[in-house]
ROGU-747084 format. One record per residue (C-alpha): residue number from 1; residue in one letter; x, z, y. Coordinates in steps of 0.25 Angstrom, whole numbers. Last residue first. Example, Ala and Ser with C-alpha at 12.3 -4.5 7.8 and 13.67 -1.06 7.14 Angstrom:
ROGU-747084
LOVO  num  residu      X      Z      Y
LOVO    2       S     55     29     -4
LOVO    1       A     49     31    -18
end
This chain:
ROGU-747084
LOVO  num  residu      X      Z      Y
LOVO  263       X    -60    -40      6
LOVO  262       X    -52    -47     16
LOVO  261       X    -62    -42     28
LOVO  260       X    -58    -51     41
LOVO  259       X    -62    -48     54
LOVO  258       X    -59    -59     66
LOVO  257       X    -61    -55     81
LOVO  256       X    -59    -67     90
LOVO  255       X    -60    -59    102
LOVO  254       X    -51    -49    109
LOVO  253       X    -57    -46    124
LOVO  252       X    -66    -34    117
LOVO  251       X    -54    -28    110
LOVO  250       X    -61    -21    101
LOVO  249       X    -75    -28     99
LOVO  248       X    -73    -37     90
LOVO  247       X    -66    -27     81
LOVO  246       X    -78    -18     80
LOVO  245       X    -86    -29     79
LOVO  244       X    -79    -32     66
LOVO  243       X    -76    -20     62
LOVO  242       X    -92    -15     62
LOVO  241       X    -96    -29     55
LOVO  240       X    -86    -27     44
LOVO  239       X    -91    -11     43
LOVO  238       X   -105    -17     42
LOVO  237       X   -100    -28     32
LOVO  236       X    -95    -17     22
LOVO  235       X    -81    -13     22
LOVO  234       X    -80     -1     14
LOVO  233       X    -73     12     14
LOVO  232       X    -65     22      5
LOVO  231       X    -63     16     -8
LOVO  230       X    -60      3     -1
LOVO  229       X    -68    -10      5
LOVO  228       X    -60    -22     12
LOVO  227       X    -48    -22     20
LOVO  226       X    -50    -26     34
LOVO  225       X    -39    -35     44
LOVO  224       X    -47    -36     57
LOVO  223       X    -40    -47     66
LOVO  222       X    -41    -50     80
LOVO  221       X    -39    -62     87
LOVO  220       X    -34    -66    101
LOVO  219       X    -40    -77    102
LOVO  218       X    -53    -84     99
LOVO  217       X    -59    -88     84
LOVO  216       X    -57   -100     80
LOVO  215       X    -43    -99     76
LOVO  214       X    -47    -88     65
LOVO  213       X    -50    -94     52
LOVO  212       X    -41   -106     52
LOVO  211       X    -29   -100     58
LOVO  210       X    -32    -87     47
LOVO  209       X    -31    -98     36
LOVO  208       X    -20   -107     42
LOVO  207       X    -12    -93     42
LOVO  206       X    -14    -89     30
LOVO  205       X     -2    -97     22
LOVO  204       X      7    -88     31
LOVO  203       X      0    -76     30
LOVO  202       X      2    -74     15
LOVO  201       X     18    -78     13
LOVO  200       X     22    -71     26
LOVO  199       X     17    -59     19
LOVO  198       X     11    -48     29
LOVO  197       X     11    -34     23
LOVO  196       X      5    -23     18
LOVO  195       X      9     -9     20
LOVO  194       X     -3     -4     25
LOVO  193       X     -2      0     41
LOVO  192       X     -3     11     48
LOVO  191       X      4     20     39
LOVO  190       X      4     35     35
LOVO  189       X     14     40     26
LOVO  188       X      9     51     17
LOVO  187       X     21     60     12
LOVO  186       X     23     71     23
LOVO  185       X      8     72     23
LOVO  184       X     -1     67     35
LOVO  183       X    -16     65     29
LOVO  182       X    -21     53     23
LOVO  181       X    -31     45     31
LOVO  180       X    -34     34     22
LOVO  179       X    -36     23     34
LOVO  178       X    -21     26     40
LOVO  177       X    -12     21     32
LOVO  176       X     -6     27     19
LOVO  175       X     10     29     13
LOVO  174       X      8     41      3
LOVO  173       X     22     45     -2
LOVO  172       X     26     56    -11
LOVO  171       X     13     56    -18
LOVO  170       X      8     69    -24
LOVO  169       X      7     76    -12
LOVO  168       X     -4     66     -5
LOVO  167       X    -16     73    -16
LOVO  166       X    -23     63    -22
LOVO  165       X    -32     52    -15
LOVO  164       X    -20     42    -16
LOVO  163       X    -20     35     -2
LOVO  162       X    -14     21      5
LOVO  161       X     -1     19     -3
LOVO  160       X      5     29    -11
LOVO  159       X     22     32    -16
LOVO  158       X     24     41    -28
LOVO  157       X     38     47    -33
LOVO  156       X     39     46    -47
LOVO  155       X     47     57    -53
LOVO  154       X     35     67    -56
LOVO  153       X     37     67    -72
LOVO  152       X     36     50    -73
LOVO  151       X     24     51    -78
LOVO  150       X     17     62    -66
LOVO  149       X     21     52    -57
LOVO  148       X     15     42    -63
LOVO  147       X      2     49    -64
LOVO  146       X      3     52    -48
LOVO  145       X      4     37    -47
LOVO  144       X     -9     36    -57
LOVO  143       X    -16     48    -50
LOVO  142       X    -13     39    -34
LOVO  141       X    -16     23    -39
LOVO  140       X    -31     23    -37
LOVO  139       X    -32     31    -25
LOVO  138       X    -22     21    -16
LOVO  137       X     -9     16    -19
LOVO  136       X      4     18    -26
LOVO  135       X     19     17    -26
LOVO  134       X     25     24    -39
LOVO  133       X     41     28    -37
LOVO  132       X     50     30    -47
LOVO  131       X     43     24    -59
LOVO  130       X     40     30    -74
LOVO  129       X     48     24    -84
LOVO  128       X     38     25    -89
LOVO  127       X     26     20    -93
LOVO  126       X     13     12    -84
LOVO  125       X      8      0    -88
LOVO  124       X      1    -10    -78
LOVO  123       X    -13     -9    -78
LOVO  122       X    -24    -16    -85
LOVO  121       X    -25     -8    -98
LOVO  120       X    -20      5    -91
LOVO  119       X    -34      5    -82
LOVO  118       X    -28     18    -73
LOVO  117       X    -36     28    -69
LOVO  116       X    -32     36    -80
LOVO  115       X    -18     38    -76
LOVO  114       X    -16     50    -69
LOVO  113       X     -9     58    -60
LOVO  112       X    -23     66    -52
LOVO  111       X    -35     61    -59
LOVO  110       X    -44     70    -52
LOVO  109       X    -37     71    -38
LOVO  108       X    -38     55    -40
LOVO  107       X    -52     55    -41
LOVO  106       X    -57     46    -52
LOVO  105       X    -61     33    -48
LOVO  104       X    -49     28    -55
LOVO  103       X    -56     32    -69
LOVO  102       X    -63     18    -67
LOVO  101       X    -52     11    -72
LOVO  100       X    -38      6    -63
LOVO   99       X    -27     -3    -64
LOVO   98       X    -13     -3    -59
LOVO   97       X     -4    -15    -57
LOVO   96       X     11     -9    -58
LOVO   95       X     19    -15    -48
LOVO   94       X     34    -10    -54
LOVO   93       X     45     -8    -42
LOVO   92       X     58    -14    -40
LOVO   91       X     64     -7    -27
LOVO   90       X     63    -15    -14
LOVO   89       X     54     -4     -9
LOVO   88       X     47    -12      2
LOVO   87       X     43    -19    -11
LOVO   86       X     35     -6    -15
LOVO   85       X     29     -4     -3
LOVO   84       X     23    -19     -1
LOVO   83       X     17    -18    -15
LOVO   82       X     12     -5    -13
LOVO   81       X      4    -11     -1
LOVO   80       X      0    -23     -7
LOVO   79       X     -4    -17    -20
LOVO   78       X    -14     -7     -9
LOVO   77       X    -19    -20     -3
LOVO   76       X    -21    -28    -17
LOVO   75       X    -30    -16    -22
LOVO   74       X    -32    -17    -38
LOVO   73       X    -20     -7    -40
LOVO   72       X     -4     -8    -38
LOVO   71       X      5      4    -43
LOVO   70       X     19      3    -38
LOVO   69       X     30      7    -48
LOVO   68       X     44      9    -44
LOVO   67       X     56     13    -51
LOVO   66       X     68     16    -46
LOVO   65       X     79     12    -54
LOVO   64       X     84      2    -47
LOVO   63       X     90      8    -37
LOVO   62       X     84     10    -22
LOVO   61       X     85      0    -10
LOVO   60       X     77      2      4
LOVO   59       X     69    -11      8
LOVO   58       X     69    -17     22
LOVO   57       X     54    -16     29
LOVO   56       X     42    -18     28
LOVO   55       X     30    -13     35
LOVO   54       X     22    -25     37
LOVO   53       X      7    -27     41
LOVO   52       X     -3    -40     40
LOVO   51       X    -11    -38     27
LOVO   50       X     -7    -42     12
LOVO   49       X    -15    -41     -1
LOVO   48       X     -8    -40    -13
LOVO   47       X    -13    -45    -27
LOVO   46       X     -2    -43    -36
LOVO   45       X      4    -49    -48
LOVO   44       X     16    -43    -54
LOVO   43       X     30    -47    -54
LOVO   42       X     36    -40    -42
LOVO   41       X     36    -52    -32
LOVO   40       X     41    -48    -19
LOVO   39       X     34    -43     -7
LOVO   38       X     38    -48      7
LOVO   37       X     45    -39     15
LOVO   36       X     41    -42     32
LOVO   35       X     46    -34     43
LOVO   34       X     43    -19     47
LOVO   33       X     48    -10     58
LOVO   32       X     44      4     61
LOVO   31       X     51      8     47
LOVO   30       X     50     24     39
LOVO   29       X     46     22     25
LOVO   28       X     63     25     20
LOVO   27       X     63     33     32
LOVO   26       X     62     48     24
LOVO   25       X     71     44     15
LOVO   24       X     66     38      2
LOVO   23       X     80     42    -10
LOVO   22       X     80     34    -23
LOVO   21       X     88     41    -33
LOVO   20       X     74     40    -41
LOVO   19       X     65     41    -29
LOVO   18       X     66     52    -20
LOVO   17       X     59     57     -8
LOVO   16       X     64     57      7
LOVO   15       X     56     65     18
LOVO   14       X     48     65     28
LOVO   13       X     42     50     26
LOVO   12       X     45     38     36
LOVO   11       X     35     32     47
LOVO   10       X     30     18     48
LOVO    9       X     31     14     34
LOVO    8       X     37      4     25
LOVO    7       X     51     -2     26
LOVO    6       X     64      4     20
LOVO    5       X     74      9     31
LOVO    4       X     87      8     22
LOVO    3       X     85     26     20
LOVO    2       X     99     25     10
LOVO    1       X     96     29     -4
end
């Protein structure tokens, strides 16, 4: 398949895998400049939470017969993400809504490829034919793409957001940024940025809102996007408090300072 430029990432991987007859070159995540690509409907509800930052581009092609499943969870930024990645694709893909039991909590070097984390009754079904390509996220997801793989005799080729907690060589792409601090390896791409976007059809109907809450305060302003608490840190009110003044303090001459904590 000819290297078209697809969108995504600021730098490009080493070198070219496979899917199917499907060939990635090593640009194929390689584009400095990105413009808006609104997602498309795929038939399945999904909460997706969506932050200023594009890195989109114009599709690549593949033949029909790639198949694509993208594994969404209970996080709405980490369905976002794999949302975004997957319509950059422009291939048909399968969202499979994925739920987990407590068995989750489990380490994943313990559960390695495996399923038992995975509340069958309230997920998606999962049987062959087995995908081409599994695009993951986080902890949760890592033993059940692994699992996957193992289905489909080790033709899947796997692609994960964010971290995995499991060993990096048994992904063939790990796109992260820079708060989980995973080490350089030929098949982690590290980010800046999420791979959230800006929908023209969100922030337009938000503006008389944000004009409403912010035109009180004195310009220039300053904004503090924050997620909310993880498996790895918390935002209690002392942190809030601490980022808040720290904010307000850095520039000195910049006022009208306004925090906002989504979660």
């Amino acid at each position: 398949m000819a290297d078209r430029g697809a969108p995504l990432f600021y730098k490009g991987l080493g070198s070219p895998f496979k899917i199917g007859d499907c060939i990635f070159p090593h640009g194929l995540l390689a584009k400095k400049s990105f413009s808006p690509y609104p997602l498309k409907k795929t038939g399945k509800e999904v909460d997706i939470a969506v932050s200023v930052g594009d890195a989109l581009g114009p599709p690549s092609e593949a033949p029909p017969r790639v198949r694509v499943w993208v594994l969404l969870g209970a996080g709405a930024g980490d369905n976002a993400q794999l949302l975004r990645l997957a319509q950059a694709l422009d291939w048909p893909f399968e969202a499979k809504r994925i739920r987990y039991n407590p068995l989750n909590q489990c380490p994943n070097l313990l559960l390695g490829a495996s399923k038992l984390t995975v509340d069958t009754r309230r997920s998606d079904p999962l049987a062959p034919p087995w995908p081409d390509l599994v695009i993951g996220a986080s902890r949760r997801a890592a033993p059940l793409a692994l699992w996957i793989k193992k289905q489909s005799g080790g033709r899947s080729r796997l692609v994960h957001l964010l971290h995995a907690q499991a060993p990096l060589h048994y992904f063939d792409l790990v796109v992260t940024t820079p708060q989980y601090r995973l080490p350089e390896r030929s098949n982690v791409l590290h980010n800046l940025l999420p791979l959230n976007a800006a929908q023209s059809e969100v922030l337009v109907p938000s503006v008389p809102q944000w004009r409403r809450r912010l035109e009180h305060l004195p310009r220039p302003w300053i904004a503090v996007l924050v997620g909310g608490n993880s498996s790895s840190y918390r935002l209690d009110p002392s942190t809030a408090r601490q980022l808040g003044q720290f904010t307000s303090r850095r520039p000195v001459r910049l006022v009208g300072v306004r925090a906002e904590f989504p979660r």
